[in-house]
C-alpha positions as CSV (number, residue, x, y, z in Angstrom):
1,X,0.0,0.0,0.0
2,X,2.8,2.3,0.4
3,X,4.1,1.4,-2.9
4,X,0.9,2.2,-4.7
5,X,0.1,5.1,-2.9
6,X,3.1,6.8,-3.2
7,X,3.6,5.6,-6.9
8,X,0.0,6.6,-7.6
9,X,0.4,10.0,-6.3
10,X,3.9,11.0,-7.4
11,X,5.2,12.2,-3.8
12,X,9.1,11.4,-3.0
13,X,10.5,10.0,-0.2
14,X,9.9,6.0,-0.2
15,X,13.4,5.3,0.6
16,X,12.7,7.3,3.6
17,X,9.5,5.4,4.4
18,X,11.3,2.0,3.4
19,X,14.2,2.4,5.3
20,X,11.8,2.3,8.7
21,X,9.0,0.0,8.1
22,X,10.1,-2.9,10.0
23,X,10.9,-0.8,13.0
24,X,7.7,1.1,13.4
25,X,5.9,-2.3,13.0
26,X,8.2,-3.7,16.0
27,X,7.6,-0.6,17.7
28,X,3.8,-0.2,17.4
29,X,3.6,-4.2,18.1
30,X,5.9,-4.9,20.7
31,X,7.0,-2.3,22.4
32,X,4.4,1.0,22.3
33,X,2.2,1.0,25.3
34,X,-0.6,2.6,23.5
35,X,-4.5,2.3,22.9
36,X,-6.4,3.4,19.5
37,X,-9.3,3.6,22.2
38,X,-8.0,6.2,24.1
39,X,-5.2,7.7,22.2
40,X,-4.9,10.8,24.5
41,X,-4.5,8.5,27.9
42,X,-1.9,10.7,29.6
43,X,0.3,7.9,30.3
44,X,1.0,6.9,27.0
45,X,3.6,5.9,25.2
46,X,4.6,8.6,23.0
47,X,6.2,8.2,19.2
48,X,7.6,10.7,17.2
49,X,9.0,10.0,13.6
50,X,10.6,12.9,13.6
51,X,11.8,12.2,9.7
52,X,8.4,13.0,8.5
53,X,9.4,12.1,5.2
54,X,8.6,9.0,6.4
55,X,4.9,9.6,7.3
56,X,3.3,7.2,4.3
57,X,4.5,4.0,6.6
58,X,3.5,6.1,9.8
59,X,0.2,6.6,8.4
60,X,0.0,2.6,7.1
61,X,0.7,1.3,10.6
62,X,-1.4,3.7,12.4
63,X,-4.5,2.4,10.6
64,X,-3.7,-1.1,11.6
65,X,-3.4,-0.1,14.8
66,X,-7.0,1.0,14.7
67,X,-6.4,4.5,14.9
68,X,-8.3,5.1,11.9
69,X,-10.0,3.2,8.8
70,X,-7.6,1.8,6.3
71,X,-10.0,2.9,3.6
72,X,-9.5,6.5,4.6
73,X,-5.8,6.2,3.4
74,X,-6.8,6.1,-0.1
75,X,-7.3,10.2,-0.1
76,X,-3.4,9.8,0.8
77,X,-1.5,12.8,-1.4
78,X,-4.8,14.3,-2.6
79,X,-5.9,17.9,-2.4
80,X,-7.2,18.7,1.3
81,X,-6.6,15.1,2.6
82,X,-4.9,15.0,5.9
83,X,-2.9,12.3,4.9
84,X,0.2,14.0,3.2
85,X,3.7,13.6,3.1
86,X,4.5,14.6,6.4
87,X,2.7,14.0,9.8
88,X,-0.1,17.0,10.4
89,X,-0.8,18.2,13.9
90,X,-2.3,15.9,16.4
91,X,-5.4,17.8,16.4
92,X,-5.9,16.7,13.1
93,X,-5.0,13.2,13.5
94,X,-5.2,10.4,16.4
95,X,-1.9,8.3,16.9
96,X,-0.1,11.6,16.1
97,X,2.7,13.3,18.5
98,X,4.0,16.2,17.1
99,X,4.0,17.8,13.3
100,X,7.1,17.0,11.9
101,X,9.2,17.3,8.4
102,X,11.3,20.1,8.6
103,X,14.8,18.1,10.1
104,X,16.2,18.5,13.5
105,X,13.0,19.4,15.3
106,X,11.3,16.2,16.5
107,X,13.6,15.5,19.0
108,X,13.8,18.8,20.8
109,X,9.9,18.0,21.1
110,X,10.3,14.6,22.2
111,X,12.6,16.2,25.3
112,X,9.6,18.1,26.0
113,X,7.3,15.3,26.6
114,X,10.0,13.7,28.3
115,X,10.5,16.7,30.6
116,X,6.9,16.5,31.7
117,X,6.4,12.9,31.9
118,X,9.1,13.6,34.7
119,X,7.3,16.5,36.3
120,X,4.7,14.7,36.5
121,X,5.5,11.6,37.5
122,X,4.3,9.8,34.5
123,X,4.9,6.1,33.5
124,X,5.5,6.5,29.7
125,X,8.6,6.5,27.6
126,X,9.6,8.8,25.1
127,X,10.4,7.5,21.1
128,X,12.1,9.4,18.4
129,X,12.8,8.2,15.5
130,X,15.6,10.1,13.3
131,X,17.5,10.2,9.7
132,X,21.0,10.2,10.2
133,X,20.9,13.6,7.6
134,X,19.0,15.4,10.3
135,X,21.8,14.7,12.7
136,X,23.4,17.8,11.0
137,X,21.3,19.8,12.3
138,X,22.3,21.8,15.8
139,X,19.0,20.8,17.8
140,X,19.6,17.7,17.7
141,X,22.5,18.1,19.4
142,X,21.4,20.6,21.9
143,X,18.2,18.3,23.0
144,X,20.7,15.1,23.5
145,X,23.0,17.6,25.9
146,X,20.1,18.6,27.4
147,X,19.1,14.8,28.1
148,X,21.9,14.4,29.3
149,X,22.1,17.2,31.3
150,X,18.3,16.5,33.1
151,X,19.5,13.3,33.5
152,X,15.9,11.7,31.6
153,X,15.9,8.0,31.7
154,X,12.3,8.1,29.5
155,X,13.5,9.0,26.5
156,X,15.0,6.7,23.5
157,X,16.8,7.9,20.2
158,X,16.7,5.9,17.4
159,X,18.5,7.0,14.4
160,X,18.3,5.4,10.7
161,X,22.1,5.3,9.8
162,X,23.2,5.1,6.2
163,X,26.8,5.3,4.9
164,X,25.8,8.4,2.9
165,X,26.6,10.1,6.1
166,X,28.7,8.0,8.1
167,X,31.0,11.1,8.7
168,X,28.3,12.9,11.0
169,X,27.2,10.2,13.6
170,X,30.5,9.3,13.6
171,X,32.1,12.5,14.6
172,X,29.4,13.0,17.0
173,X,27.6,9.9,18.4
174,X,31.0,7.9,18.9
175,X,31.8,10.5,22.2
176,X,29.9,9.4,24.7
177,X,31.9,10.9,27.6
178,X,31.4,14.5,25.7
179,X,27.4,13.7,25.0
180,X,26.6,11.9,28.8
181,X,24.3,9.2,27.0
182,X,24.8,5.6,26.9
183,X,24.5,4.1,23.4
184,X,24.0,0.7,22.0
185,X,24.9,0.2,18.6
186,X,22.9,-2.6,16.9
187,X,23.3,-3.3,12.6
188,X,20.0,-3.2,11.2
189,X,21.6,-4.9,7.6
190,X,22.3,-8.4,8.6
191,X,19.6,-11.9,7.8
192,X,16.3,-10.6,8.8
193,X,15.1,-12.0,11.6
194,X,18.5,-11.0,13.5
195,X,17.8,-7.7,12.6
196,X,14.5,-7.6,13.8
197,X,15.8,-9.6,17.3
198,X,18.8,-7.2,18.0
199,X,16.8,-3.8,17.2
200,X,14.1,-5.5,19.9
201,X,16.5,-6.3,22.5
202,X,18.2,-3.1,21.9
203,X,15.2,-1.1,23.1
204,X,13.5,-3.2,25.8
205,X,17.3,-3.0,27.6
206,X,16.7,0.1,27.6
207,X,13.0,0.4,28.4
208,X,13.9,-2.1,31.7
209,X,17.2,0.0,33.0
210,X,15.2,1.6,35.6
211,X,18.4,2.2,37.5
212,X,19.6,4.7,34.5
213,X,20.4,8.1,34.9
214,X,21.4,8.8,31.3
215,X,19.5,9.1,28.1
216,X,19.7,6.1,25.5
217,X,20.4,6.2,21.8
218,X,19.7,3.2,19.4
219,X,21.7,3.7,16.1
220,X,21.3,1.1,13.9
């Protein structure tokens, strides 16, 4: 379906979709404590695909999650559909975080939530989901020193790495002692179903550390 409706419509960006599916369907299936019945519980899980590029597959696994009909997805790149090629604001849409697509800002919202979760002294956890491109932009880097500063143990960074720009996470993710966040690096290009098992075990690690002080990262 994302094939067709991106094909259909003539909108860009399925690598960018392509590149995540697998993840958001672990994510949405295994991990996510959420409920299409009440999307707006206050101690939900909250997801942010914060390369809203990516939104076709966002919007795919959203409607099998219940959120919404499948059949509405076929207004999907058409004039005055809410479905276009980057998430719309969550007052448009259930199973929506935040409005993203222009780079470098989903995470700065995702330390946000995570901020109040805190203050509040709510249960959920905090996913962010980001291209390794956007990792060139200074937000980015100012929200996971600002993790790290707060100490936040709720929020997880996941970013899609590529070797397009293996120069940028490299010069910045590999110093942890200069960023204060633990990371786990896990290679999302091997057979499969050992992809699918180290990205999993990746997270719930850190979902379970209730004893960390430190933000997480997943780069795979």
């Amino acid at each position: 379906r994302i094939l067709t409706g991106v094909q259909s419509t003539g909108t860009p960006h399925l690598g960018s979709c392509l590149s995540c599916t697998d993840l958001l369907v672990w994510l949405y299936w295994n991990i996510l404590k959420i409920d299409s019945r009440d999307p707006q519980s206050p101690a939900r899980d909250r997801f942010i695909l914060s390369k809203g590029h990516a939104a076709p597959v966002l919007f795919q696994v959203l409607a099998e999650r219940g959120f919404y009909s499948i059949t509405e997805l076929q207004s999907y790149g058409h004039d005055g559909s809410i479905f276009g090629e980057h998430p719309p604001s969550p007052k448009y849409l259930a199973g929506i975080e935040a409005a993203t697509g222009s780079l470098g800002h989903g995470l700065p919202m995702g330390l946000g939530m995570a901020l109040a979760g805190r203050i509040l002294e709510l249960p959920y956890h905090v996913y962010v989901i980001l291209s390794d491109g956007e990792c060139n932009e200074g937000s980015v880097w100012e929200s996971v020193l600002c993790a790290s500063h707060f100490k936040l143990d709720n929020i997880i960074i996941i970013v899609v790495k590529k070797t397009s720009n293996e120069f940028a996470l490299k010069l910045k993710f590999d110093d942890e002692k200069i960023l204060g966040i633990s990371k786990k690096i896990t290679n999302g290009f091997t057979i499969p179903p050992v992809k699918y098992i180290k990205i999993v075990n990746c997270i719930i690690s850190i979902t379970k550390n209730k004893n960390a002080d430190l933000s997480e990262s997943c780069v795979f």
